[in-house]
C-alpha positions in Angstrom: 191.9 263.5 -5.3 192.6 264.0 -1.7 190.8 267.0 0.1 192.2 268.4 3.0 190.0 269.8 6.0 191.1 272.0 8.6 189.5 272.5 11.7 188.8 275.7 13.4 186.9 276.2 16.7 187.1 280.0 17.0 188.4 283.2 15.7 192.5 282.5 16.3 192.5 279.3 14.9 190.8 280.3 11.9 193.3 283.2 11.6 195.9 280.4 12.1 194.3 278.2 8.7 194.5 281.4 6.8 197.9 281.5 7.2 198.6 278.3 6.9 196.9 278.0 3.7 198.3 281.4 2.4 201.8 280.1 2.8 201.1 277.1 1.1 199.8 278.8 -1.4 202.8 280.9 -1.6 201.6 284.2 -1.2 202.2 287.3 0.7 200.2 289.3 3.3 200.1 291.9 0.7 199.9 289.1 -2.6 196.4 287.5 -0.8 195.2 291.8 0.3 195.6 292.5 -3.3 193.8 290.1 -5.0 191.0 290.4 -2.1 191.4 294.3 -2.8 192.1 295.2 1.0 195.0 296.0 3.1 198.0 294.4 4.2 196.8 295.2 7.8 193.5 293.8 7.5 195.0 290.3 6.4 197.2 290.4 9.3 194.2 291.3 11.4 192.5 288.5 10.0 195.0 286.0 10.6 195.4 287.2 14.4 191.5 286.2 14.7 190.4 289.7 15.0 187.6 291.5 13.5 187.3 291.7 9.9 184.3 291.2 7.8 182.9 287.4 7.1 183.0 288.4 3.2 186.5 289.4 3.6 187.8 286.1 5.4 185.2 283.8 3.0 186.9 285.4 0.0 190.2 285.2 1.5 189.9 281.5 2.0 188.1 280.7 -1.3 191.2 282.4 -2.9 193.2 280.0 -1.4 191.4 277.4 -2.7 189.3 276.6 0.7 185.4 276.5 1.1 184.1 276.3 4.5 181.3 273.7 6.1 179.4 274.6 9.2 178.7 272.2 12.2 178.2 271.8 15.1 181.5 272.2 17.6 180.7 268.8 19.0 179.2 266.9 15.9 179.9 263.4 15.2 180.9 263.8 11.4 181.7 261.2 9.2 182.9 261.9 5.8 181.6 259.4 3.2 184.7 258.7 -0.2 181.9 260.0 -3.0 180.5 262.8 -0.9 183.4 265.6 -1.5 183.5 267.1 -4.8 185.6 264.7 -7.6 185.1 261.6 -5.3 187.9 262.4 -3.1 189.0 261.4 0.4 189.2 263.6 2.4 192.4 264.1 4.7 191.5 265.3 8.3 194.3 268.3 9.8 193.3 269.3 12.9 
């Protein structure tokens, strides 16, 4: 099983994975606001990189079937085959 990371350095590009991931996914502003049980607007303002709440844009990308790892912005990472979850690879996008 391949995993896929995206990287995101601040607000915007986060926004930007959102979306990405949302329209992979399929779904609508309004689809991804429902099942998060917000607003249309507040999906768009997450995906702009504006303020929302971190439970709102955690949710938002666990429902697209994202989790998130913190580091630090200039880490040296090195992702080992049996260390993601089902012994995947994982497939660097960013």
């Amino acid at each position: 099983m391949k995993h896929r990371i995206r990287w995101a350095y601040d607000p915007r590009e986060f926004g930007e994975a959102i979306r990405r991931v949302r329209l992979e996914r399929g779904l609508t502003q309004a689809d991804l606001g429902e099942r998060l049980g917000v607003g249309r607007m507040t999906i768009s303002r997450l995906e702009k990189g504006e303020a929302v709440s971190v439970e709102t844009a955690l949710r938002a990308l666990s429902e697209c079937g994202y989790a998130v790892a913190v580091a630090p912005k200039f880490a040296r990472l090195r992702l080992e085959e049996n260390a993601l979850p089902g012994g995947g690879v994982a497939d660097t996008d960013g």
